[in-house]
C-alpha positions in Angstrom: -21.7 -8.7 32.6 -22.9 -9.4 29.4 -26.6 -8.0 28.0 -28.4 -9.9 25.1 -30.6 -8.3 23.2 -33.0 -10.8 21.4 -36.3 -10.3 19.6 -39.2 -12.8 18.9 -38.7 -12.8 14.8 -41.7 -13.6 13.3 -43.6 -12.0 10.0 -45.4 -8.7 10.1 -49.0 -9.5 8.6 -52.4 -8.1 7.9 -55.0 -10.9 8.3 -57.8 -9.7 6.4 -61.5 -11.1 5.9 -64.2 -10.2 3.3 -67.3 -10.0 5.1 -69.8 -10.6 2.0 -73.1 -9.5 2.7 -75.4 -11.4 4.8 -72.9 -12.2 7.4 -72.7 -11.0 10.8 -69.7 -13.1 12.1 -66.1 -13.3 11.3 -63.2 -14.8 13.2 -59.6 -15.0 12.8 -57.8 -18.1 14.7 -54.3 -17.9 15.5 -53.2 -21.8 13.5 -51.3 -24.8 14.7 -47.2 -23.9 15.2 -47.9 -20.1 15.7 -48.3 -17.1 18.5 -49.3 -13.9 17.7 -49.3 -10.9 18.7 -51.8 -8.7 18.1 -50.9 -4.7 17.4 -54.2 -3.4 16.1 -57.7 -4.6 14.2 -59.3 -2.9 11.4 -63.3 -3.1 9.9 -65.3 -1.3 7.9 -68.9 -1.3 8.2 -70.6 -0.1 5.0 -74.3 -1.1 6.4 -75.0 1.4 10.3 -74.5 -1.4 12.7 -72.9 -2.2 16.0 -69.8 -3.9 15.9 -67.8 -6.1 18.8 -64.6 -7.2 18.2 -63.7 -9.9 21.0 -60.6 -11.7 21.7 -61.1 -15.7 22.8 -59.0 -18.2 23.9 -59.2 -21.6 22.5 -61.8 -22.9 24.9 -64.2 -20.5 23.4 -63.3 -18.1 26.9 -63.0 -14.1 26.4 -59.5 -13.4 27.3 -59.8 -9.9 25.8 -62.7 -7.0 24.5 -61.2 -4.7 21.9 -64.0 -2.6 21.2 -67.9 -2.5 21.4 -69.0 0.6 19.1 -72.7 1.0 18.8 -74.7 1.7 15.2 -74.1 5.1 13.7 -72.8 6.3 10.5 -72.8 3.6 7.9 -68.9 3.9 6.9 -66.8 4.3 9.4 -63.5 6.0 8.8 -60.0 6.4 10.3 -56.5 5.4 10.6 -56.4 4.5 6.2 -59.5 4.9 5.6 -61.1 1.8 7.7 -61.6 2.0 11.6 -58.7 1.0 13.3 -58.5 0.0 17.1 -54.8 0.1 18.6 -53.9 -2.3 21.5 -52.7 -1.0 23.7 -49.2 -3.2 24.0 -49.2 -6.0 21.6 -51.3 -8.6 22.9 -50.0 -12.4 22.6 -52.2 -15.3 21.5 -51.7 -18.7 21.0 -52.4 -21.4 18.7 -56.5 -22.1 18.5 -56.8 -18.7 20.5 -59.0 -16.3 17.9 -60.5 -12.5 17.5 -64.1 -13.0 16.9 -66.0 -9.4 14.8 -69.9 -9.5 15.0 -72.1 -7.0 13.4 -75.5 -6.2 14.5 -76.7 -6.0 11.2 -75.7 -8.0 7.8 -73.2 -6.5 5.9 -72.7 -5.7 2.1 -70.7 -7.6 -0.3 -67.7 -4.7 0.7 -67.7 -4.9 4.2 -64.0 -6.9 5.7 -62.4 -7.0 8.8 -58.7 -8.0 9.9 -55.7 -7.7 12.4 -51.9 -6.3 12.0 -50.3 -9.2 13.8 -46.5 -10.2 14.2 -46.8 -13.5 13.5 -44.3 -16.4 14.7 -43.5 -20.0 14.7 -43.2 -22.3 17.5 
């Protein structure tokens, strides 16, 4: 008997967004030849807001809610110094599939949001 032991491969990345003030809504879509999976999101939220962060797939469906956390302190901190949100098991996506962040409130010119993601090509 013979065991294999094999792994995905694929690139460690942070996908990060700059917010800029007056938005509300950010995405980040998995592109064309890749999967992902998805270890943990990060935002910071400089103006008191709620903030969703929802996963879709790439008929616009939720496959996936992350977190929901309702207005409070302007700056959120944790994990490095941003709010982090671990999955918990890495959670796969495909190509067009996305994670979509909406404030309740605009945003500041330093407000960004983003995913730790093992990224890899089909």
């Amino acid at each position: 008997m013979t065991f294999v032991w094999s792994s995905p491969g694929g690139k460690l990345l942070d996908k990060y967004i700059l917010v800029g003030s007056n938005e509300t809504v950010e995405s980040l879509t998995v592109p064309t030849g890749k999967q992902w999976m998805v270890y943990w999101i990060f935002a910071s939220r400089p103006v008191s807001a709620t903030l969703n962060a929802y996963l879709y797939n790439s008929n616009d469906k939720i496959i996936g809610r992350i977190v929901d956390v309702a207005a409070g302190t302007s700056v959120i901190v944790g994990g490095f110094g941003q709010l982090t949100y671990d999955i918990e098991c890495p959670f796969p996506m495909k190509a067009g599939d996305y994670i979509k962040f909406t404030y309740g409130a605009a945003q500041d010119a330093t407000a960004y949001v983003g995913a730790v993601i093992l990224e890899i090509t089909i």
